[in-house]
C-alpha positions as CSV (number, residue, x, y, z in Angstrom):
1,X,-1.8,-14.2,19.2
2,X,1.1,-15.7,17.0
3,X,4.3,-14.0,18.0
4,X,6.9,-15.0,14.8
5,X,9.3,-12.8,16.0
6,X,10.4,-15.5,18.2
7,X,11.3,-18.4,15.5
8,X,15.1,-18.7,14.5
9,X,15.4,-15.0,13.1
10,X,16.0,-15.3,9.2
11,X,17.9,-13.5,7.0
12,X,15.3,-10.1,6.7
13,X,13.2,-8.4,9.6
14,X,10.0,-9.6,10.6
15,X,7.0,-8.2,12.4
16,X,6.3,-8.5,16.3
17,X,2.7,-9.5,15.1
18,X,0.9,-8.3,18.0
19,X,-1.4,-5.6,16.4
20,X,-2.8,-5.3,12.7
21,X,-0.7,-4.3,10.0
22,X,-2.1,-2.0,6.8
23,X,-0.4,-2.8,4.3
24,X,-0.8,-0.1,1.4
25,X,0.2,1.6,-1.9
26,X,-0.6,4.9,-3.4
27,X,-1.1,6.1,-6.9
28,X,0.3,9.6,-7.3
29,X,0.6,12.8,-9.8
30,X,4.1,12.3,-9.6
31,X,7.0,11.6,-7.6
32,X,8.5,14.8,-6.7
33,X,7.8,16.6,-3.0
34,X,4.9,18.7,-4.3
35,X,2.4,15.7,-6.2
36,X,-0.3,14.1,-4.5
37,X,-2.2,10.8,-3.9
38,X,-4.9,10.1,-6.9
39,X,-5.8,6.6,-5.6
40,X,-5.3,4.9,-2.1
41,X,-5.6,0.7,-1.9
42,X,-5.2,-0.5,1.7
43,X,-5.2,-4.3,2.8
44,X,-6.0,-4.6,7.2
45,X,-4.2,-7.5,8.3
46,X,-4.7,-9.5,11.7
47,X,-1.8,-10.4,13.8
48,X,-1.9,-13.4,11.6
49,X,-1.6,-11.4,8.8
50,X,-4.9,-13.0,7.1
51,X,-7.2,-10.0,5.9
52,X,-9.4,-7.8,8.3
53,X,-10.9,-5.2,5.6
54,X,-9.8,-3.5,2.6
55,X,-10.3,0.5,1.6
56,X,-10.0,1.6,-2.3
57,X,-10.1,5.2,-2.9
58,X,-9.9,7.8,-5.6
59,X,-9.1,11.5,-5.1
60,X,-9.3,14.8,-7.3
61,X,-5.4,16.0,-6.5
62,X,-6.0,19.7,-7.2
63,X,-3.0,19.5,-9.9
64,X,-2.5,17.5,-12.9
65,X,-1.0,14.0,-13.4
66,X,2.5,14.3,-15.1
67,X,2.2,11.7,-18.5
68,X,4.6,9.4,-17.3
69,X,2.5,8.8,-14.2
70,X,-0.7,8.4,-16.1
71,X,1.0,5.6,-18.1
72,X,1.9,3.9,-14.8
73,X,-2.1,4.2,-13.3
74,X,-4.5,4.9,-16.3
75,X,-6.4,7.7,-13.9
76,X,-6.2,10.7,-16.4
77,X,-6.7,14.6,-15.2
78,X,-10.3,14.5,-16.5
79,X,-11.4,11.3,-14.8
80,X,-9.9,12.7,-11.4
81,X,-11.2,16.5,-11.5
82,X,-14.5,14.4,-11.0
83,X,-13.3,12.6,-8.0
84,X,-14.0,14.0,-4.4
85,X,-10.9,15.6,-2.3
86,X,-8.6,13.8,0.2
87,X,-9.9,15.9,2.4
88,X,-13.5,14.2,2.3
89,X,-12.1,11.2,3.2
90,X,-9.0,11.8,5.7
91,X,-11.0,10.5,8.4
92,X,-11.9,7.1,7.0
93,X,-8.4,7.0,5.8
94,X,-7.0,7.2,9.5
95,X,-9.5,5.1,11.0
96,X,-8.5,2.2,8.5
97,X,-4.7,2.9,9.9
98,X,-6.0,4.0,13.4
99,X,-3.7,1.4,15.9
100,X,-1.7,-0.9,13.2
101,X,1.5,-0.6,11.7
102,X,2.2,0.5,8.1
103,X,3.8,-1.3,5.5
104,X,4.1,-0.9,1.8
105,X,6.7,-2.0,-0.9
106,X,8.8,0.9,-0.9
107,X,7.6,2.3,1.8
108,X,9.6,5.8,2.0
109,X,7.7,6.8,-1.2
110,X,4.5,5.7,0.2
111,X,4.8,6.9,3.4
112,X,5.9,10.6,2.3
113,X,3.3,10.7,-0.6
114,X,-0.2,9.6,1.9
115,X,2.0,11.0,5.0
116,X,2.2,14.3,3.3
117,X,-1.8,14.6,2.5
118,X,-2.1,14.0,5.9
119,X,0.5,16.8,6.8
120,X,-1.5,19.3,4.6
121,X,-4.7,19.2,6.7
122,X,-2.9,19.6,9.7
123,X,-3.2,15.7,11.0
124,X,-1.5,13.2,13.0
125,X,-0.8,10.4,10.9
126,X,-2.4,7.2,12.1
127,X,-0.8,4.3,12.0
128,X,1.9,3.4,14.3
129,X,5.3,1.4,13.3
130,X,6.5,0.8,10.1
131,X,7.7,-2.3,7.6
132,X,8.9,-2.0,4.1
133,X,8.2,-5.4,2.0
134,X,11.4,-3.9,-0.4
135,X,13.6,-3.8,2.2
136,X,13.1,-6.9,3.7
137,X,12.3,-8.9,0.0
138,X,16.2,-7.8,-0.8
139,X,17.6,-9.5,2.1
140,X,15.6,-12.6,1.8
141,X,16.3,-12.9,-2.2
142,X,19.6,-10.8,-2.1
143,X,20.9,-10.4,-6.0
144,X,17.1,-11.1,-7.1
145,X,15.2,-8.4,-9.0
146,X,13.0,-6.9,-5.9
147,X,10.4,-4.6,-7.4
148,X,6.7,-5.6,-6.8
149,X,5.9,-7.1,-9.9
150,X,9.3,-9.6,-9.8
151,X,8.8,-10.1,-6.4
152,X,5.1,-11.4,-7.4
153,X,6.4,-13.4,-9.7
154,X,8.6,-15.6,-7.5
155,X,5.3,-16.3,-5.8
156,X,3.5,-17.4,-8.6
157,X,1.7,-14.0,-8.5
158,X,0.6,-11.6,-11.1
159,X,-1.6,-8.7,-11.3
160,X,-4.5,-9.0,-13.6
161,X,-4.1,-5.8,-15.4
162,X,-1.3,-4.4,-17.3
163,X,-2.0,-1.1,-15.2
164,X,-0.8,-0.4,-11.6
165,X,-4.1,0.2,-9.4
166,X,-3.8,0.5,-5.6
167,X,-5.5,-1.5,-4.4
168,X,-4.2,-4.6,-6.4
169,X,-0.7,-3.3,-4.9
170,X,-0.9,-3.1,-1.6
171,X,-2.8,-6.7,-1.9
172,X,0.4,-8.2,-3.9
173,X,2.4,-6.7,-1.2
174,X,0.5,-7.8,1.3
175,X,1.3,-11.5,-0.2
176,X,5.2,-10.8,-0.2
177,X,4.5,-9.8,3.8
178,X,2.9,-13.5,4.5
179,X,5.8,-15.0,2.6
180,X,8.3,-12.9,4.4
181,X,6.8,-14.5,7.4
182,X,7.1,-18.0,6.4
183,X,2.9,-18.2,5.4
184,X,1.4,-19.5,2.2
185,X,-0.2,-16.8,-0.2
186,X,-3.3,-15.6,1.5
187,X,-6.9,-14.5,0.0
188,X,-7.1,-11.2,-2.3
189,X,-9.7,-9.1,-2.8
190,X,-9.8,-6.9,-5.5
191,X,-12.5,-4.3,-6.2
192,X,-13.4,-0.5,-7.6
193,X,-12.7,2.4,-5.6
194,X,-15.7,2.9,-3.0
195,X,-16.0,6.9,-3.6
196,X,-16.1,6.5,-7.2
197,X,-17.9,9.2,-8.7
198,X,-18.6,8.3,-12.5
């Protein structure tokens, strides 16, 4: 079990690595307190941080998308109504997280938008410890531009689509993690939402 927290420390923090890590990203309504998640992308990570599983989802949020969010994803109101609950899937959800950390670039808005689905139906939610890729990507490229896609880029990354999906996300994110802990860019895997109800 690799252990990287014991090298030299470098300029940003690093991960014990001695469980899995999900890394994730959400697609929302919106970004105030009372939106909701419209599409979940979740990369598992070994303590090596090469991929365990991925989980793409879609959900029907019970409200409709504010425009400038739909710009941002592409999931309109109509295409969601068809979409099953969180609900449905909360379990799956929290056994994807069940016993690793969570991560996510800009984690705080992650964490509070799945966090608070979880909140709604009364749940525990399931990962335990937390790492933001924004956070630390600022102190290892202080003065650099430290949103996803910029981030990407100073990888050699890109995402395939001019839209923002989840899952494509949280797999660019999980790249900036490997970097942050001095690995080469690791093996994506990008595909539709499993629950997708056409």
């Amino acid at each position: 079990m690799m252990d990287l927290a014991t090298k030299p420390a470098p300029s940003h923090p690093v991960l014990s690595l001695q469980s899995d890590v999900v890394v994730f990203d959400t697609e929302t309504t919106g970004c105030t307190i009372g939106d909701r998640v419209v599409s979940l992308g979740a990369v598992r990570l070994d303590p090596a941080l090469d991929v365990v599983a991925t989980l793409h989802l879609v959900f029907a949020p019970g409200r409709r998308c504010h425009p400038g969010a739909v710009r941002v994803h592409g999931l309109t109101d109509r295409f969601l109504a068809r979409q099953p609950a969180f609900e449905a899937h909360a379990g799956e959800v929290s056994a994807f997280f069940e016993g690793a950390a969570a991560c996510a670039h800009n984690l705080a808005f992650d964490r509070r938008m799945l966090g608070g689905e979880f909140d709604r139906l009364g749940l525990a939610r399931p990962w335990r410890g937390e790492y933001c890729t924004l956070r630390a990507w600022r102190l290892y490229r202080p003065g650099q531009r430290a949103g996803l896609d910029a981030a990407s880029a100073a990888l050699g990354l890109a995402r395939e689509s001019d839209r923002h999906g989840a899952l494509e996300d949280a797999c660019l994110a999980s790249q900036l993690l490997r970097a942050l802990h001095g690995l080469p860019p690791g093996r994506m895997t990008l595909h539709d939402p499993t629950n997708l109800r056409a």
